[in-house]
N, C-alpha and C positions, 0 to 999 in steps of 0.2 A: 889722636882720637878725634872723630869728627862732633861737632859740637850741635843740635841741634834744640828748638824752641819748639813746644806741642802745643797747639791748641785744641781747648773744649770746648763743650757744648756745655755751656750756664745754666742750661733749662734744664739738661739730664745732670749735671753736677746737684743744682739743689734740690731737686726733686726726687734724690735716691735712687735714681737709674742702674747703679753701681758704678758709678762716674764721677766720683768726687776728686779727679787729677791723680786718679788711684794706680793699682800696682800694675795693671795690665800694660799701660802705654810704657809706662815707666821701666816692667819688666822686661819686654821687648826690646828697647834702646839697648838696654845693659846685654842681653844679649844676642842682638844681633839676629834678632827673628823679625818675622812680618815684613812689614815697609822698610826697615831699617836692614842695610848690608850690609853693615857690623856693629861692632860695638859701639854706640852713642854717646856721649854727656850728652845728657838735657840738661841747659843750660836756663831757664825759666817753662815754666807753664802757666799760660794766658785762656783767660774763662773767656769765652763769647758773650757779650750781654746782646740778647734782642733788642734793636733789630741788628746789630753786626757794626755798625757807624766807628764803633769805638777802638775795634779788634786790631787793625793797623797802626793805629797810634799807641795801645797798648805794647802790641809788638815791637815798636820803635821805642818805645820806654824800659823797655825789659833789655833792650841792648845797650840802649843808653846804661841803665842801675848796674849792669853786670860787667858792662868794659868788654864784651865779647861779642863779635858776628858770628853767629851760626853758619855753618852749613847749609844749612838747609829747617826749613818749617814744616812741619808735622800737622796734617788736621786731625786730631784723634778720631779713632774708628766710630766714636758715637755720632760724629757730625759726619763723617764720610757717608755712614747709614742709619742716619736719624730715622725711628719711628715713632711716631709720625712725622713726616718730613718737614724742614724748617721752613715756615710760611714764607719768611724775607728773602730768600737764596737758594739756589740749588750749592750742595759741595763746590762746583767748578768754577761758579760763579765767584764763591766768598775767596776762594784759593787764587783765581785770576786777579782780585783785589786784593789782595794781601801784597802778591807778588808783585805788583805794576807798582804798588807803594813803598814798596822794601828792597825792590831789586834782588830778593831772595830767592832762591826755588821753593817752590811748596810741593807736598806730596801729601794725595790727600788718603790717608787712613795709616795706623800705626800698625796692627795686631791683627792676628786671628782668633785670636783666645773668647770662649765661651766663658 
């Protein structure tokens, strides 16, 4: 099973968005819908704090705590389509530094789910 790490949006997590690293992204991995081509483990889920500085070294600690390299990284659908959008970063922007730092692939958006 491929192993993946999803990231959120901090500001739609604490602020009630319906984004608290909740069941959508989650459900998705499991099965095999949206961004993901099968069945997933998420193997951590890492909050974006504003402005972002932090998101990559998080990610690199979540690998570190877990003993696992992912597959691939997940931007979660809140941040793919922030409203209103993220003042610091476009989606492509924070995904291209993710990646340049982690040697990962990113994929940015998880779900379709309303």
């Amino acid at each position: 099973m491929k192993k993946a790490i999803v990231v959120g949006c901090g500001s739609y997590m604490d602020s009630g968005y319906g984004c608290p690293g909740e069941w959508r992204c989650l459900k998705a991995a499991a099965m095999g819908d949206g961004k993901f081509a099968e069945p997933t483990q998420v193997i951590g889920f890492v909050k974006c704090e504003c402005p972002g500085r932090a998101t990559a070294p998080n990610v690199g600690m979540t690998i570190k705590a877990t003993g696992m390299k992912p597959d691939a990284i997940y931007m979660s659908s809140c941040m793919a389509g922030a409203k209103p959008d993220c003042p610091y970063a476009t989606a492509e922007e924070k995904a291209q530094y993710i990646q340049d730092k982690t040697g990962i692939p990113v994929i940015i958006g998880t779900h379709e789910y309303k």
